[in-house]
Gaussian input, Z-matrix of N, CA and C with variables (Angstrom, degrees):
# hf/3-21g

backbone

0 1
 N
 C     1     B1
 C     2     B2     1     A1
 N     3     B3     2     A2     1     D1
 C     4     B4     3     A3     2     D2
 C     5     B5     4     A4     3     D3
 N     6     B6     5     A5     4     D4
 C     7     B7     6     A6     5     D5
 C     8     B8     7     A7     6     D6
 N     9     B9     8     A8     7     D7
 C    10    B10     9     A9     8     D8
 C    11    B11    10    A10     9     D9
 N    12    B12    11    A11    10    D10
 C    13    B13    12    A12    11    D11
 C    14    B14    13    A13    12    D12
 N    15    B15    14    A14    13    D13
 C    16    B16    15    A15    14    D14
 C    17    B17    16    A16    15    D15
 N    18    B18    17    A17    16    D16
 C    19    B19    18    A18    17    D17
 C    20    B20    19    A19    18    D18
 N    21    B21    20    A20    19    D19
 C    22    B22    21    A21    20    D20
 C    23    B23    22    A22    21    D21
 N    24    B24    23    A23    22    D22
 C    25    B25    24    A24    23    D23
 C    26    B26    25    A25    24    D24
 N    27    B27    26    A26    25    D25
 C    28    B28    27    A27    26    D26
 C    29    B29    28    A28    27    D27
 N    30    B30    29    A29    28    D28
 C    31    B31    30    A30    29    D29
 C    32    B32    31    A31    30    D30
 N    33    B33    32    A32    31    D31
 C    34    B34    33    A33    32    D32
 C    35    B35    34    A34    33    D33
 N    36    B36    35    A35    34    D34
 C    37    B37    36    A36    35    D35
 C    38    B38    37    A37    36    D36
 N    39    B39    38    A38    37    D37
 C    40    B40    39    A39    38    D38
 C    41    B41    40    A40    39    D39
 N    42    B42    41    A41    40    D40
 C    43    B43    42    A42    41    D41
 C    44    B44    43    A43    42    D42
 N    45    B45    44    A44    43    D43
 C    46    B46    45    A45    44    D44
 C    47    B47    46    A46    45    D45
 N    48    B48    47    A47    46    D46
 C    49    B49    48    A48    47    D47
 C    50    B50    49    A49    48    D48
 N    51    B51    50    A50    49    D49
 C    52    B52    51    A51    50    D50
 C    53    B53    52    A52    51    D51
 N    54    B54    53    A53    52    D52
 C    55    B55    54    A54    53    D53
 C    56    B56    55    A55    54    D54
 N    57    B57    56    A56    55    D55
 C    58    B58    57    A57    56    D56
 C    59    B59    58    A58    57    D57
 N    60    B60    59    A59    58    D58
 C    61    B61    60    A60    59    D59
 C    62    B62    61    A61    60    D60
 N    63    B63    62    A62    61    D61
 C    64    B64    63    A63    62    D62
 C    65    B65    64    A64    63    D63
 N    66    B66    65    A65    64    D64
 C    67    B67    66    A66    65    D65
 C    68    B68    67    A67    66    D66
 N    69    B69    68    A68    67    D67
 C    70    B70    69    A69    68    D68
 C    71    B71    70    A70    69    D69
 N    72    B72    71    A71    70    D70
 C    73    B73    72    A72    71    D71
 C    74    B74    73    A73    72    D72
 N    75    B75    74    A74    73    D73
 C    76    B76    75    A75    74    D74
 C    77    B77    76    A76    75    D75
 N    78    B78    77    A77    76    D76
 C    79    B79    78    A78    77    D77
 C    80    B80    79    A79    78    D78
 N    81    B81    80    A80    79    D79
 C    82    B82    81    A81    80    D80
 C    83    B83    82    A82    81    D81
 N    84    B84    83    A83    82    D82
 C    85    B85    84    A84    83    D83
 C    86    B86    85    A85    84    D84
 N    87    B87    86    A86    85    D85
 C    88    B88    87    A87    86    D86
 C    89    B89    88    A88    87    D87
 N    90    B90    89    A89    88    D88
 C    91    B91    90    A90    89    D89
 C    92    B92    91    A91    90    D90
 N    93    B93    92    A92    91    D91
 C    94    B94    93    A93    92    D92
 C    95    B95    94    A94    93    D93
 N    96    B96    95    A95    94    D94
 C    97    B97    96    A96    95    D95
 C    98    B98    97    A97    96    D96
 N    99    B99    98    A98    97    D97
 C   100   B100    99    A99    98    D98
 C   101   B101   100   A100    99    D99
 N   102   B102   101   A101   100   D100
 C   103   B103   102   A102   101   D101
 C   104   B104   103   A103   102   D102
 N   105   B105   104   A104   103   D103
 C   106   B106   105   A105   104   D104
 C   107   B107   106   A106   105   D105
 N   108   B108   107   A107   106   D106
 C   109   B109   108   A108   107   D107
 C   110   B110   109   A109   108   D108
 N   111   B111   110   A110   109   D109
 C   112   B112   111   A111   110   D110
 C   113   B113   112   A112   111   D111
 N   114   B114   113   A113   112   D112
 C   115   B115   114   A114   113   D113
 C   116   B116   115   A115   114   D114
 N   117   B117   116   A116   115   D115
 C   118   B118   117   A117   116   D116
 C   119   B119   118   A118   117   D117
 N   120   B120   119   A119   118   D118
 C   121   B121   120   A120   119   D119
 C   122   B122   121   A121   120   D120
 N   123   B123   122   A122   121   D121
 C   124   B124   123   A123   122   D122
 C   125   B125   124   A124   123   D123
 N   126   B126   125   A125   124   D124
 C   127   B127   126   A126   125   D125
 C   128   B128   127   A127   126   D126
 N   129   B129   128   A128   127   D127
 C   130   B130   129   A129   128   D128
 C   131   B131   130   A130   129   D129
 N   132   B132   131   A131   130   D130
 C   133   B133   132   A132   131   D131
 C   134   B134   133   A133   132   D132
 N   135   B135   134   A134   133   D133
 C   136   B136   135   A135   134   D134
 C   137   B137   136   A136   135   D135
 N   138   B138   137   A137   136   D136
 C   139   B139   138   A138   137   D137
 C   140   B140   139   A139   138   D138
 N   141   B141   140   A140   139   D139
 C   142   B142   141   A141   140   D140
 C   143   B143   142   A142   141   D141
 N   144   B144   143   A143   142   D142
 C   145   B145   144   A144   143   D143
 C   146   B146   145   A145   144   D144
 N   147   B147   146   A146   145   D145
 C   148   B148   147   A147   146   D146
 C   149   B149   148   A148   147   D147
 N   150   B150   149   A149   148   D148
 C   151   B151   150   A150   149   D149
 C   152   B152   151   A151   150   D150
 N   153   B153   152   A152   151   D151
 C   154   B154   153   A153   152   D152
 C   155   B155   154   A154   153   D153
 N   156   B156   155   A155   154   D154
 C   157   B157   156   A156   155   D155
 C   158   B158   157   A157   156   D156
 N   159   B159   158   A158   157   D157
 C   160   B160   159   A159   158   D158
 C   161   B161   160   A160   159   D159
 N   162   B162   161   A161   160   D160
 C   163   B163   162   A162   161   D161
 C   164   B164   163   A163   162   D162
 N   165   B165   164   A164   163   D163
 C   166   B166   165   A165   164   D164
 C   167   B167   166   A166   165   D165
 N   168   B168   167   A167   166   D166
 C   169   B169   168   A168   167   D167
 C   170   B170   169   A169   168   D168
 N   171   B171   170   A170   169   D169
 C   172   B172   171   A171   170   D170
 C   173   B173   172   A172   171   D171
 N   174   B174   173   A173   172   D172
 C   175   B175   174   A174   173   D173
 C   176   B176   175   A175   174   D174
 N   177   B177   176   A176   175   D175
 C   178   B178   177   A177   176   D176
 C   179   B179   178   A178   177   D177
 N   180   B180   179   A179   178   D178
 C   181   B181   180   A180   179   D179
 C   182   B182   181   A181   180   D180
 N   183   B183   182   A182   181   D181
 C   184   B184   183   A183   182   D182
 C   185   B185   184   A184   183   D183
 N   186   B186   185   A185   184   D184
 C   187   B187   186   A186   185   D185
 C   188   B188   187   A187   186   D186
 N   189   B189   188   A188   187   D187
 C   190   B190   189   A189   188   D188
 C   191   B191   190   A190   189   D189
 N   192   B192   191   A191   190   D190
 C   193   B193   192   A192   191   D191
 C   194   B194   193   A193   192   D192
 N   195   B195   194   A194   193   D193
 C   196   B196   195   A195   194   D194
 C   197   B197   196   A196   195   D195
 N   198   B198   197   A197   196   D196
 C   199   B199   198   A198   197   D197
 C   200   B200   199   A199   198   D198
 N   201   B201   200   A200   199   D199
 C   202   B202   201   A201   200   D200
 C   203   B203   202   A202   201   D201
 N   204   B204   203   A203   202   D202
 C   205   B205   204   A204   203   D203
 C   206   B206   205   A205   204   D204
 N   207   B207   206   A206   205   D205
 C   208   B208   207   A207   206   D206
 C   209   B209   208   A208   207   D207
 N   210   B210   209   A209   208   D208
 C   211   B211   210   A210   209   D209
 C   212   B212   211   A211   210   D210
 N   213   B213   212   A212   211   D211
 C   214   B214   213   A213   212   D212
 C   215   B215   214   A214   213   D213
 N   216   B216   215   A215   214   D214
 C   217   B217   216   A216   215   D215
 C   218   B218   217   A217   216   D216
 N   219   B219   218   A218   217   D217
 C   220   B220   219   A219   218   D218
 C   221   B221   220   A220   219   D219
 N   222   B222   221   A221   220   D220
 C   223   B223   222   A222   221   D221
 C   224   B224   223   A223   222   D222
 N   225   B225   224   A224   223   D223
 C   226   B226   225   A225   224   D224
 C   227   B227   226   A226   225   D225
 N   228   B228   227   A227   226   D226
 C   229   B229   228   A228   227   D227
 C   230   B230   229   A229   228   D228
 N   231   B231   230   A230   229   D229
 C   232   B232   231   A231   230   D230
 C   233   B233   232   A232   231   D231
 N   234   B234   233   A233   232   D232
 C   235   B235   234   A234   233   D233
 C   236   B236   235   A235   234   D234
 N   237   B237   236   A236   235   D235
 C   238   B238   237   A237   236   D236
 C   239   B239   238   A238   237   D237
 N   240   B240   239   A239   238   D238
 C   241   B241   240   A240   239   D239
 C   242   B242   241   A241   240   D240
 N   243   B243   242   A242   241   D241
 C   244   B244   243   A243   242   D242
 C   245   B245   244   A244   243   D243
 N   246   B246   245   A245   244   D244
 C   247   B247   246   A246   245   D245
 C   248   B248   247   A247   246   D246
 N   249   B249   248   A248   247   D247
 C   250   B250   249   A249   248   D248
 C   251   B251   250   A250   249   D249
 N   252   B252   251   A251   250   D250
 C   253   B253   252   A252   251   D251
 C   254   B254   253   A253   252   D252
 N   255   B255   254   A254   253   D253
 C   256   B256   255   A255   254   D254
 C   257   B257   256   A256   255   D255
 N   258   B258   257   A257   256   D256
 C   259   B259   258   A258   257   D257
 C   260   B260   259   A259   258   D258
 N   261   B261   260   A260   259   D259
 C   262   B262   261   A261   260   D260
 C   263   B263   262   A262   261   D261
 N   264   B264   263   A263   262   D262
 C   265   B265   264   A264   263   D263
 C   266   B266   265   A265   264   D264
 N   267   B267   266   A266   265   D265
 C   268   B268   267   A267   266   D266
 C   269   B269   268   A268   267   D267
 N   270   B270   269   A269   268   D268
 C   271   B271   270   A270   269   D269
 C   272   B272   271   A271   270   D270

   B1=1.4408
   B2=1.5317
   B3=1.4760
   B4=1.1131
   B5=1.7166
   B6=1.2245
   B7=1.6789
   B8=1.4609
   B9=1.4665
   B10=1.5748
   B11=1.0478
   B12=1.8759
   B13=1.3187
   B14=1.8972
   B15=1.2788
   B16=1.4370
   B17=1.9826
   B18=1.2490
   B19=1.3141
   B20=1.2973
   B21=1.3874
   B22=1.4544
   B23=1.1196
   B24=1.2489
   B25=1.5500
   B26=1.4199
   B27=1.6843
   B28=1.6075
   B29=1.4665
   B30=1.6859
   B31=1.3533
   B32=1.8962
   B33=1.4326
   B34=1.2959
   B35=1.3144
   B36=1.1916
   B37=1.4195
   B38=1.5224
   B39=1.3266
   B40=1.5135
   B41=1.6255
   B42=1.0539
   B43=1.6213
   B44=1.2467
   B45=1.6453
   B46=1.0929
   B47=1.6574
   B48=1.7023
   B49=1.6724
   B50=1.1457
   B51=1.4649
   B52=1.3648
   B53=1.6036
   B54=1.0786
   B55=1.6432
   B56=1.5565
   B57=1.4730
   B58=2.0459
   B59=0.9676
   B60=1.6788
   B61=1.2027
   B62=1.8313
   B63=0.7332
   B64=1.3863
   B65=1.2347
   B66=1.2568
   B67=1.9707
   B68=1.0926
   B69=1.9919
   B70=1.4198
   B71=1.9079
   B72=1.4597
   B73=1.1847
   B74=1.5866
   B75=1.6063
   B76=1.4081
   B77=1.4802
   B78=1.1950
   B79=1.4765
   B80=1.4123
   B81=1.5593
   B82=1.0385
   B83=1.7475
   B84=1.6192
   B85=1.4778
   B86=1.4345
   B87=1.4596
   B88=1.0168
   B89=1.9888
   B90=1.8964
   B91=1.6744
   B92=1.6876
   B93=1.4634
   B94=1.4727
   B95=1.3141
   B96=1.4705
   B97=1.2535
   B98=1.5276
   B99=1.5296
   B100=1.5000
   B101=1.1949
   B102=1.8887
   B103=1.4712
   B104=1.7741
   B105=1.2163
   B106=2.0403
   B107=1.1183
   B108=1.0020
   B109=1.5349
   B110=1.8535
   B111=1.5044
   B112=1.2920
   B113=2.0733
   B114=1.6740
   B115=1.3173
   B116=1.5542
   B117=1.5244
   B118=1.2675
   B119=1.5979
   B120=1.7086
   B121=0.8438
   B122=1.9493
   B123=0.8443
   B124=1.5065
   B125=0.8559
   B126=1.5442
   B127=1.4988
   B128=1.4310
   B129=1.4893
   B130=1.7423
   B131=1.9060
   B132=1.5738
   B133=1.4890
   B134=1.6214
   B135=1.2734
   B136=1.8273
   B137=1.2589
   B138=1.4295
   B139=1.6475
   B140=1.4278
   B141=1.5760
   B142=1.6265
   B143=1.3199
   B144=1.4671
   B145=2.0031
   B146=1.6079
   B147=1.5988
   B148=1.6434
   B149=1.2795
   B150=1.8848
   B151=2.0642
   B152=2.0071
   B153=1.1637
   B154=1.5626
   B155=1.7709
   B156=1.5880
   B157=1.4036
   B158=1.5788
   B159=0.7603
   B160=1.4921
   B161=0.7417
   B162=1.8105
   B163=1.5979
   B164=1.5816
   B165=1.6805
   B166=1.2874
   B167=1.4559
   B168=1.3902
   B169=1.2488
   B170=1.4388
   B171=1.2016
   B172=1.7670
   B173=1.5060
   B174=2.2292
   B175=1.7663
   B176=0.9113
   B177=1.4213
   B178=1.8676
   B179=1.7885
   B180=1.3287
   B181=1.5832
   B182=0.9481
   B183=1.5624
   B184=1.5542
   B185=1.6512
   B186=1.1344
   B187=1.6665
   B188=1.8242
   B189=1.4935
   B190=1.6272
   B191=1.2851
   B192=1.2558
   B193=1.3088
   B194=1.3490
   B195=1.7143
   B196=1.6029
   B197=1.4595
   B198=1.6640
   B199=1.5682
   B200=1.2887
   B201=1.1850
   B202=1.8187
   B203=1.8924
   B204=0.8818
   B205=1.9215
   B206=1.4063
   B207=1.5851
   B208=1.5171
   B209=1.2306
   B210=1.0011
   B211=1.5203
   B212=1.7175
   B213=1.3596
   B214=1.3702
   B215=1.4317
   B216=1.5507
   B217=1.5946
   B218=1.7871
   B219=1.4355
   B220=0.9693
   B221=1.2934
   B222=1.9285
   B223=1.0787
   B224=1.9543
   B225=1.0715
   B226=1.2486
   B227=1.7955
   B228=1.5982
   B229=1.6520
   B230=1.5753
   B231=1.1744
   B232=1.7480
   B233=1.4971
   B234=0.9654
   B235=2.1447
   B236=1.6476
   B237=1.8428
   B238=1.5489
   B239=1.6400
   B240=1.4679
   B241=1.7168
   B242=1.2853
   B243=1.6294
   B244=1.6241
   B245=1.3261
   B246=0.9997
   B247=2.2608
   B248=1.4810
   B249=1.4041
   B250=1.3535
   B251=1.7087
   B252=1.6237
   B253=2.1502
   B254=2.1131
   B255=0.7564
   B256=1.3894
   B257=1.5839
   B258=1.0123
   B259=1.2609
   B260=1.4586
   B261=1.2365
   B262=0.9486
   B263=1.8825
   B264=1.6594
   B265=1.4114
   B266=1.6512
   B267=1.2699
   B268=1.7627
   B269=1.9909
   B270=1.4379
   B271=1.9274
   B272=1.1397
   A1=111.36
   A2=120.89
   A3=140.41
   A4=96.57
   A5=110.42
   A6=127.94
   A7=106.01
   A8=101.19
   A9=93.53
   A10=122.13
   A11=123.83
   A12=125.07
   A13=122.29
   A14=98.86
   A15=116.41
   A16=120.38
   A17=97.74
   A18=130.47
   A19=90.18
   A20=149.95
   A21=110.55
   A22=147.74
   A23=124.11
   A24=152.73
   A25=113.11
   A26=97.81
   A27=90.60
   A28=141.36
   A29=92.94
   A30=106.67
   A31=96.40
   A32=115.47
   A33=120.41
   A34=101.04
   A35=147.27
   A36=122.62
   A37=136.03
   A38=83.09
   A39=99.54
   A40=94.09
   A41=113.59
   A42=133.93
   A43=79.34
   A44=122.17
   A45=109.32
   A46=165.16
   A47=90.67
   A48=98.53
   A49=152.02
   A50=91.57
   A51=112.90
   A52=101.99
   A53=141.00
   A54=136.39
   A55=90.56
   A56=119.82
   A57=84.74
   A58=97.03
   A59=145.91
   A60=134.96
   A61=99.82
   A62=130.96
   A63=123.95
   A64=138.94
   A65=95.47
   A66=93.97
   A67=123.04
   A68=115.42
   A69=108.63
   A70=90.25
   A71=95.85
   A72=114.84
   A73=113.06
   A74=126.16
   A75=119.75
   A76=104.34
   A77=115.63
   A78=122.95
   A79=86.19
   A80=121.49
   A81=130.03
   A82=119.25
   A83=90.05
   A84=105.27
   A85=114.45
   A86=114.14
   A87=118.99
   A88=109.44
   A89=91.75
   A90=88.42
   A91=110.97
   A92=128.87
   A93=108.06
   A94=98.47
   A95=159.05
   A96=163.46
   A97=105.49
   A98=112.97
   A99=122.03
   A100=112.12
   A101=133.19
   A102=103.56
   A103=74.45
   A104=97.47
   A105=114.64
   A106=131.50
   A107=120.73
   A108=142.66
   A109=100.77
   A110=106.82
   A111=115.01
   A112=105.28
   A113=88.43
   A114=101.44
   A115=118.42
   A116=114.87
   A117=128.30
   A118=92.72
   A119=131.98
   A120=165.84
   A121=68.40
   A122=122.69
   A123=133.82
   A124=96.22
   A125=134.20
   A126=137.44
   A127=118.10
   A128=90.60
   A129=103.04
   A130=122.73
   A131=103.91
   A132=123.38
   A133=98.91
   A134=109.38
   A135=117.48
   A136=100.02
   A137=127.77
   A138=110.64
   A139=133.29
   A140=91.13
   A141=109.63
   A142=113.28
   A143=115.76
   A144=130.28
   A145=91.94
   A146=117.27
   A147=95.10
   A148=163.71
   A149=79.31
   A150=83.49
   A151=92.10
   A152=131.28
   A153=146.55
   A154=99.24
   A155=115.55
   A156=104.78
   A157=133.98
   A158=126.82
   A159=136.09
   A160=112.75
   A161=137.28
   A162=125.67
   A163=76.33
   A164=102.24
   A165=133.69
   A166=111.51
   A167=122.60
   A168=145.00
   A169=112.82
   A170=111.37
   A171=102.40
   A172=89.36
   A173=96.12
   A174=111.46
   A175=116.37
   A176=85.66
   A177=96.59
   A178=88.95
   A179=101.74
   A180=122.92
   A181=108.16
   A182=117.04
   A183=105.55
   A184=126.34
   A185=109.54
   A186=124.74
   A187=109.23
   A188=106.44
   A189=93.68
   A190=118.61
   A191=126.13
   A192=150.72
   A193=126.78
   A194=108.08
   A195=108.81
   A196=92.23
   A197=104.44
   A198=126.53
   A199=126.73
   A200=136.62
   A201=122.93
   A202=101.83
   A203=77.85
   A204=106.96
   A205=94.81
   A206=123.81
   A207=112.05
   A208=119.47
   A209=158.97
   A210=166.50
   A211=95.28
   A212=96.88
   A213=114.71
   A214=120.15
   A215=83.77
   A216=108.84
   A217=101.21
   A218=124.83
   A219=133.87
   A220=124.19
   A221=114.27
   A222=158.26
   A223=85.29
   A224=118.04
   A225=141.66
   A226=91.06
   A227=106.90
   A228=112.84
   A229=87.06
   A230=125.43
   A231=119.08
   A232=109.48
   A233=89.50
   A234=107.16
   A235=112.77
   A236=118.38
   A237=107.77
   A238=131.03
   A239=94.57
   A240=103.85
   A241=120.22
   A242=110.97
   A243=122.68
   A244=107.62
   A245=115.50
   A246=102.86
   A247=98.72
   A248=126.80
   A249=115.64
   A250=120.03
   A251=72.71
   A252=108.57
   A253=87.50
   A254=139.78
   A255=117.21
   A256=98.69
   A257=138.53
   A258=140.32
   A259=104.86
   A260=149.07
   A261=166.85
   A262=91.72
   A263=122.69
   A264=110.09
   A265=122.97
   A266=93.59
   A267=96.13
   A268=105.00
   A269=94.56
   A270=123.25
   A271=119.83
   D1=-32.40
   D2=-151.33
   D3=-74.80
   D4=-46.19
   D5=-172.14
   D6=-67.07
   D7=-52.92
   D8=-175.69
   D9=-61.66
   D10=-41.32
   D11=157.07
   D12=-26.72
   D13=-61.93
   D14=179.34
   D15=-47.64
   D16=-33.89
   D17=-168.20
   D18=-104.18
   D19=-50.71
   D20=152.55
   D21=-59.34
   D22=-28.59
   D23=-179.72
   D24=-68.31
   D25=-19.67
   D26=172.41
   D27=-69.15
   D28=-11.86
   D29=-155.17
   D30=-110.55
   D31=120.58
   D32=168.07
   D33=-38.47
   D34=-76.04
   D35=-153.89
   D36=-86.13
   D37=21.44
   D38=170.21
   D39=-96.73
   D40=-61.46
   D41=-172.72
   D42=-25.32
   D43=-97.17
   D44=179.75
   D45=-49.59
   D46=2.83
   D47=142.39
   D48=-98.06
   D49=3.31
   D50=167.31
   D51=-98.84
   D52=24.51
   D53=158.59
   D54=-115.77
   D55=-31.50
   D56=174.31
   D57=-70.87
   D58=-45.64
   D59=-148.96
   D60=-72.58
   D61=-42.13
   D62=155.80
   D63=-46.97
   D64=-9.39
   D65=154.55
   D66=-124.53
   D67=-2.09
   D68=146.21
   D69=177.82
   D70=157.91
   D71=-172.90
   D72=-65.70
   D73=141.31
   D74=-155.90
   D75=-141.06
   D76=-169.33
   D77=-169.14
   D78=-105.05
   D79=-156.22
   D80=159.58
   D81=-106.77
   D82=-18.95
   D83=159.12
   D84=-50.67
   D85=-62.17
   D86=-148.08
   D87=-73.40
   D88=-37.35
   D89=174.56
   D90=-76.01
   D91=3.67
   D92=165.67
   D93=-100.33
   D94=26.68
   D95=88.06
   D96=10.84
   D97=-60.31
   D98=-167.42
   D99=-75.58
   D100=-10.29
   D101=-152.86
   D102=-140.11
   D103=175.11
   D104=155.90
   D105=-105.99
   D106=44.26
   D107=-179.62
   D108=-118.81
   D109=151.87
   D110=178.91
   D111=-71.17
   D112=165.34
   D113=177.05
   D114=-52.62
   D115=-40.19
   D116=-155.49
   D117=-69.23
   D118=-43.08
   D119=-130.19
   D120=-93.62
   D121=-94.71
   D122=-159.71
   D123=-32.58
   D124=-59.42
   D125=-175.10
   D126=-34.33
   D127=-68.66
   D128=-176.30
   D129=-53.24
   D130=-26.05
   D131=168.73
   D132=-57.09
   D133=-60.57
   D134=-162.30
   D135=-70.33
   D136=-58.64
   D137=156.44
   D138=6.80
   D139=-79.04
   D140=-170.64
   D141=-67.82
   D142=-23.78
   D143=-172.69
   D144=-84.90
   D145=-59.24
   D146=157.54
   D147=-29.21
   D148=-44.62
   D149=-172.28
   D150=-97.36
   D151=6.22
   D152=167.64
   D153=-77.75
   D154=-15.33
   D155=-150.43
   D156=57.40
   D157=10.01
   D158=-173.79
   D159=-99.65
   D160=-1.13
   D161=164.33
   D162=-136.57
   D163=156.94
   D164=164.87
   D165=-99.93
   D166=155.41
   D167=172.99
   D168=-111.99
   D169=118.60
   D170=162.56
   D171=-153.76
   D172=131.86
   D173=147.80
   D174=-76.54
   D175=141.61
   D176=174.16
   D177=-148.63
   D178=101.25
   D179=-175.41
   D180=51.99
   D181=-131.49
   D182=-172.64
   D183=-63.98
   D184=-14.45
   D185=-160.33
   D186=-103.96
   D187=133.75
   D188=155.75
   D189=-111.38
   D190=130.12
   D191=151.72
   D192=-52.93
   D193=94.49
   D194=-175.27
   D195=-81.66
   D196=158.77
   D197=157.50
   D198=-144.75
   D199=161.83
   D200=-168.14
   D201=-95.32
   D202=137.55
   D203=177.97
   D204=-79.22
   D205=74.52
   D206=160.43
   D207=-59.09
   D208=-17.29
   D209=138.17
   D210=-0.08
   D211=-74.48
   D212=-177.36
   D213=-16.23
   D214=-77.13
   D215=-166.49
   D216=-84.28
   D217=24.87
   D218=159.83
   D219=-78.86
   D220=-48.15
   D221=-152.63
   D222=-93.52
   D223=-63.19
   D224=175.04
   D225=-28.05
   D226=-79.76
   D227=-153.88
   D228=-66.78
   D229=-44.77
   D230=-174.63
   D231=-37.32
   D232=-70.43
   D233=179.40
   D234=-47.49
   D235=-47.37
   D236=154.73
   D237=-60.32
   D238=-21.69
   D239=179.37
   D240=-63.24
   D241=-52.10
   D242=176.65
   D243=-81.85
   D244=-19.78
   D245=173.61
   D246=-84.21
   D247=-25.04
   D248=172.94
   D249=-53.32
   D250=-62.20
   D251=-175.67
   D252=-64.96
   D253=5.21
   D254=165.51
   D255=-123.22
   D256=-40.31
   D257=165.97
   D258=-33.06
   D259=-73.25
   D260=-89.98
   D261=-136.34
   D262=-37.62
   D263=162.44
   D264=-69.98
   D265=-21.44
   D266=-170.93
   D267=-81.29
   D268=131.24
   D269=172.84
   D270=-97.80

């Protein structure tokens, strides 16, 4: 799980759909609104934040509504916490 996270996060424009999605949940309309890149282009981004778990999907009639999977990036700060906190015992 850990990789795919990593392997999404690499890419600026994901980064940055996960900061709109952090100030509120969107269409997919609405996050290719933000960038200049084609729609299809958006798709394939939300894909990868999907199959990472780090964005949620929900229909709601015609539209899906992405949102961020804090879980994730929970799992995320845990895993920087203890390589820190063990880093930091080793001489």
């Amino acid at each position: 799980m850990l990789n795919d996270a990593f392997k999404a996060l690499s890419d600026p424009t994901r980064r940055k759909i996960l900061e709109l999605l952090q100030e509120k949940d969107m269409t997919a309309g609405e996050i290719a609104d933000s960038f200049q890149i084609s729609k299809p282009s958006i798709s394939h981004h939300l894909s990868i934040l999907k199959n990472a778990d780090m964005v949620l999907d929900e229909r709601q009639g015609q539209n899906i509504i992405y949102s961020l999977n804090t879980t994730v990036f929970q799992d995320l700060m845990k895993w920087f916490f203890d390589f820190t906190k063990g880093g930091t015992d080793k001489k």
